[in-house]
N, C-alpha and C positions, 0 to 999 in steps of 0.2 A: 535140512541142509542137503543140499546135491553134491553126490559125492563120485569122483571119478575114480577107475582102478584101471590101472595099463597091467593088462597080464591077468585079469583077475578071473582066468578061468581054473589058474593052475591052484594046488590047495590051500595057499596061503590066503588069496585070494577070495575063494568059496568060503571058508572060514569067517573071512573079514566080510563078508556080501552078506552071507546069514545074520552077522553082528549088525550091521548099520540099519539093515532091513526091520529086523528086531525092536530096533530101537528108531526107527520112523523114519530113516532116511530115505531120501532118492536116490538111489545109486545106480552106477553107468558102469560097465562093464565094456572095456574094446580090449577085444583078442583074435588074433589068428588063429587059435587052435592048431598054433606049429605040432602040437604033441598028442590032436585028434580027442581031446576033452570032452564030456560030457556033463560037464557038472556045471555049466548055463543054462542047461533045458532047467533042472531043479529050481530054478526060482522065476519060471516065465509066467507064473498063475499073480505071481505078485504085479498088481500096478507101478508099484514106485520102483520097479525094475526095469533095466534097457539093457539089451547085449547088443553090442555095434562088431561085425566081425568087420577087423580091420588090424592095421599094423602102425604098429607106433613110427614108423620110419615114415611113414605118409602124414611129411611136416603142417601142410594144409588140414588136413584132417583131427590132429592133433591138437592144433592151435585153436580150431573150432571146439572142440572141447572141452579145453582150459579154460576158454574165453564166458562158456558156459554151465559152470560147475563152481562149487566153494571150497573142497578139498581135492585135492590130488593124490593120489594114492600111486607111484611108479613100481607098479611089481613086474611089470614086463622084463625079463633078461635070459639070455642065455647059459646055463649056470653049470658049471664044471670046467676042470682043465680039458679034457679031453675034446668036449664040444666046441669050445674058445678057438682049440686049436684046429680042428676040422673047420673053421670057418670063421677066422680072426676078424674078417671085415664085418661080418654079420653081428657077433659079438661085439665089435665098437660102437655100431650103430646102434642097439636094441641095448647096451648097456651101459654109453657114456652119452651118446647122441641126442639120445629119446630125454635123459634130466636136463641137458646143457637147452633143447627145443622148448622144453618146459620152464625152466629158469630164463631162459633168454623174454619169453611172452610173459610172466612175472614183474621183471625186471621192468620191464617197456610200459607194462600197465601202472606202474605204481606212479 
């Protein structure tokens, strides 16, 4: 199975990357590394790995990904009050945006 993660540099992410890897999957990795991550080099030795840096707001990019992958995995977000509020638009985007982009290409495909 090909499996997509938005966000999936941060730990929950690396956790879930080791698990599918483990278990035979292809899995795709697109992250910014808003938070300077390291934990994508960890699985570059594996084949059925890809890290795409990139940003889930980059609707084109996105869509090409969904379009070729079997699971979605939306872990990308911005996460606390205090971040949301230093930067409320960024936060909509990367936390309401990024599923509605995703369910919007779902929808159309079905």
């Amino acid at each position: 199975m090909k499996i997509l993660i938005t966000g999936g540099a941060g730990y929950l992410g690396s956790v879930i990357t080791k698990n599918m890897l483990d278990l035979g999957h292809e899995v795709t990795v697109l992250d910014n590394l808003l938070f300077n991550q390291i934990s994508p080099l960890t699985y570059t030795y594996n084949k059925s790995y890809n890290f795409i840096y990139g940003d889930v707001r980059n609707k084109s990019l996105l869509t090409k990904l969904v379009t070729t992958h079997d699971v979605i995995i939306p872990l990308a977000a911005i996460v606390g009050f205090p971040a949301c509020k230093a930067n409320p638009q960024l936060a909509w985007d990367v936390n309401f945006n990024q599923i509605m982009d995703i369910e919007e290409y779902i929808s159309n495909d079905q």
